[in-house]
Each structure stands twice: as structure tokens, then as C-alpha cells.
C-alpha positions as CSV (number, residue, x, y, z in Angstrom):
1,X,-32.7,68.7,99.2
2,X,-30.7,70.6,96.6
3,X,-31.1,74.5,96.7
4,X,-30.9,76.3,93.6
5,X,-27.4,77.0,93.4
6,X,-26.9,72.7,93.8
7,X,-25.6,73.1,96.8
8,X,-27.2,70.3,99.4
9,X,-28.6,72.7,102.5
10,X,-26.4,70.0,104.2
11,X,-23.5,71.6,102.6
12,X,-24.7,75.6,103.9
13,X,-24.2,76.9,107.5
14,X,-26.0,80.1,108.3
15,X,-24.5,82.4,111.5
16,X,-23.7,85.4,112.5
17,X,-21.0,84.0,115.1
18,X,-17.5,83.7,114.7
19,X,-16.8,80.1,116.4
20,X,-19.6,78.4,114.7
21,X,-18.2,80.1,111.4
22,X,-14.2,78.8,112.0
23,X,-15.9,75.3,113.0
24,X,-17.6,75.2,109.6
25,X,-14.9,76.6,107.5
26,X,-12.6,74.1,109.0
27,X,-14.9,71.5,108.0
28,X,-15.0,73.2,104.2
29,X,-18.9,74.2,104.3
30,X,-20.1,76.9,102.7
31,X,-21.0,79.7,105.3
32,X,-23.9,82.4,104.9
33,X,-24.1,85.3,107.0
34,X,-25.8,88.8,107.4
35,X,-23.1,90.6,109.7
36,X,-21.1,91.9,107.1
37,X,-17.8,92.3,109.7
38,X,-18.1,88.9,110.6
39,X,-15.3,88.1,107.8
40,X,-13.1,90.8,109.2
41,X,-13.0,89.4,112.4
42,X,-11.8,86.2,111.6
43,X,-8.4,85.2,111.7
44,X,-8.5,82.7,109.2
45,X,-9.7,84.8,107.2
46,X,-7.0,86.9,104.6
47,X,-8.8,88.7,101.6
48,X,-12.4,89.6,101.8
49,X,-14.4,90.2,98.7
50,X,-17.7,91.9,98.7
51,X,-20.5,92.7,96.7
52,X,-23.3,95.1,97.7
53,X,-25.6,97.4,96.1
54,X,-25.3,100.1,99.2
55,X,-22.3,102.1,98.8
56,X,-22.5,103.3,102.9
57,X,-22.6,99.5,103.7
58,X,-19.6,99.0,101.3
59,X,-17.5,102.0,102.7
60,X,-18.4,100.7,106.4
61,X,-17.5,97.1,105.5
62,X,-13.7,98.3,104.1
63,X,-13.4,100.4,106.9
64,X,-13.8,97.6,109.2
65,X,-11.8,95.2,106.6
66,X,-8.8,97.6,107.1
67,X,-8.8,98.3,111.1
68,X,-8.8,93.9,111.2
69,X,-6.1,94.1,108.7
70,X,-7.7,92.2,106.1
71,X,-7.1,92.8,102.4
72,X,-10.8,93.6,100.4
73,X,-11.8,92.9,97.2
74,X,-14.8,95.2,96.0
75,X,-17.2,95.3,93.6
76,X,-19.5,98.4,94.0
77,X,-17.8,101.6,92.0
78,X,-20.0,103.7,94.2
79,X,-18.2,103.5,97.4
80,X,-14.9,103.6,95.4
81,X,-16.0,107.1,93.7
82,X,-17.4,108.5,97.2
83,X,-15.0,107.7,100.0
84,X,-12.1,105.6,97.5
85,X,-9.7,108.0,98.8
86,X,-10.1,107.8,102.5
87,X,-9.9,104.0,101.9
């Protein structure tokens, strides 16, 4: 069954656990998650980029991104404009 994006559900892996996660980017499937530190905590893991509509969520998420020593990517001005410079 092809989703609407055209990728096969086959293709999608859906956790919120950090083994599970590795095992499926190891295997180059595309991973879908609602913990949004779970990208943080991975090793594997270099540059995270996120996109959210919540700016506290976004702040909280770089926050987290930089205490794991990840690089982030953001797209949500808000967050920038309301805690940008204690990022």
C-alpha cells in the first residue's frame, strides 16, 4: 500500500525508542516519531532539522539539541525572535 507521500508503509518505521530507530536507520527506512528528543539522543545522528508551529516546543527541542551536542536546523522564526539569544 502506497501512502500519500509514495512511500510503501513497508518503507516507514514509527517509534519513539532509540534502538528500534538505529536498527531502522541502519537499514535506510524512513523513521517517524513523536518524541521530539529522540533525534538528539542518537549518536548517529549529526544535524537535526525541525519544523514546528509551537515556538516552546521548538526552544525545548534546541535546548535539548545543544546539551546532546547536536547541530539544529530550524524553521520556526518564533522561537528564534523569543529565546534566539539564549540559544
Amino acid at each position: 500500500m502506497k501512502m500519500e507521500s509514495g512511500v510503501s508503509q513497508d518503507n516507514i518505521l514509527e517509534t519513539d525508542a532509540s534502538d528500534p530507530t538505529l536498527d531502522g536507520l541502519n537499514t535506510c527506512i524512513n523513521i517517524v516519531t513523536s518524541s521530539y528528543s529522540l533525534a538528539s539522543q542518537l549518536e548517529a545522528i549529526d544535524i537535526v532539522f525541525y519544523v514546528t508551529l509551537s515556538p516552546a516546543v521548538g526552544a525545548e527541542t534546541a535546548y535539548i539539541c545543544f546539551l546532546n551536542g547536536k547541530d539544529i536546523v530550524m524553521v520556526i522564526v518564533e522561537a528564534d525572535v523569543t529565546v534566539g539569544r539564549i540559544l
